[in-house]
C-alpha positions in Angstrom: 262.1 151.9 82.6 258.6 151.1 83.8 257.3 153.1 86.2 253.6 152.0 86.3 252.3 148.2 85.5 250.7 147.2 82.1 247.0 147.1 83.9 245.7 145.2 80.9 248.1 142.1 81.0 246.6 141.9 85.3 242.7 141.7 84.3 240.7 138.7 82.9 237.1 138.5 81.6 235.3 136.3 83.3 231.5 135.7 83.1 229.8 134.6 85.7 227.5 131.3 85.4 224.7 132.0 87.9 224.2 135.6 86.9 220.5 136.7 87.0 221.1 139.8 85.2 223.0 140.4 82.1 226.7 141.3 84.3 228.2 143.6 80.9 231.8 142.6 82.4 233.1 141.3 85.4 236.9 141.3 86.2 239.2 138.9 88.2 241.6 141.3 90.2 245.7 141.3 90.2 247.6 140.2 93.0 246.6 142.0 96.5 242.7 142.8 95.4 240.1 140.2 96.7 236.8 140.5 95.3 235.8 141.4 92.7 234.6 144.3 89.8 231.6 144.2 87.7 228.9 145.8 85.9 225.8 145.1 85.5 222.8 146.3 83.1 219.2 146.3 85.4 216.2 146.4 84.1 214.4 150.0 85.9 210.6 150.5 84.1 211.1 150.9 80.7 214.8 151.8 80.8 218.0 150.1 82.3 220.3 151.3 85.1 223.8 150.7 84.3 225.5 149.5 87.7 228.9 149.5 88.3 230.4 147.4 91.4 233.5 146.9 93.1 233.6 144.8 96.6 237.4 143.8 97.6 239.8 144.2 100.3 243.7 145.1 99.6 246.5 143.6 101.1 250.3 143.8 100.1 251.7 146.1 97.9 247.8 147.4 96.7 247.5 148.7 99.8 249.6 151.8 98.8 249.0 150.8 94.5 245.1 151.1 95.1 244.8 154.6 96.5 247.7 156.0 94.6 247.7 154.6 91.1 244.9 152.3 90.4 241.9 154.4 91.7 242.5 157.6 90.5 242.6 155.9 87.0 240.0 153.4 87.6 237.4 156.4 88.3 238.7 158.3 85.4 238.3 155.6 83.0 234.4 154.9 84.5 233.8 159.0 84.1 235.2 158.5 80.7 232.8 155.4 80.4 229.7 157.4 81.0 230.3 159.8 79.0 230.3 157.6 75.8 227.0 156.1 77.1 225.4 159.5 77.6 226.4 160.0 74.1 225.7 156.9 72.8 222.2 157.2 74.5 221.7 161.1 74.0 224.1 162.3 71.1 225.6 164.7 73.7 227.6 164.8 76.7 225.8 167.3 78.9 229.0 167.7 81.6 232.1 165.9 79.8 234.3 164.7 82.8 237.8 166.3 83.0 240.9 164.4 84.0 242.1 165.2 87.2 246.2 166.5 87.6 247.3 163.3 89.1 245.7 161.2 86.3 247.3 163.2 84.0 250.9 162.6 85.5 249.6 159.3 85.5 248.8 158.3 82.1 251.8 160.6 81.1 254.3 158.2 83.2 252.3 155.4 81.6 252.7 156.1 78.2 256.7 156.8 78.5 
């Protein structure tokens, strides 16, 4: 029995034509999301600022899904995220995110 949906199979790559910075990967969003997700890599002196956007509305069923399942992953995933670019960029992760309760019950009903 599946209890949560397979989040994969529900986003597409898509890159934008008219993008005037390099937009890393931009998402079309499942049923009930408008808008959309992206990130995007900005040139800041003699770095880059990694940016990470999401504008949409819910309607439907994500009004209840996006609070309840899909956020509290979403933000664990992009904590998870930085982490590997801090490491990737430093060769250590100062603060190493933790993974709230609910995520855990989350990606533990997932994986069943």
């Amino acid at each position: 029995m599946r209890l949560l949906p397979r989040i994969p199979a529900a986003v597409r790559r898509r890159r934008p034509a008219d993008a005037a910075v390099e937009t890393l990967s931009s998402f079309d969003p499942p049923g009930g999301f408008d808008g959309f997700h992206e990130f995007t890599a900005l040139p800041d002196g003699d770095g880059s600022v990694l940016r990470h956007l999401i504008a949409m509305r819910v309607h439907g069923k994500a009004r209840l899904t996006w609070p309840l399942l899909y956020r509290p992953l979403h933000d664990a995933l992009l904590e998870d995220l930085l982490d590997r670019a801090e490491e990737n960029l430093t060769g250590e992760v100062a603060r190493p995110a933790r993974w709230s309760l609910p995520v855990r019950l989350l990606r533990g009903l997932r994986s069943r």
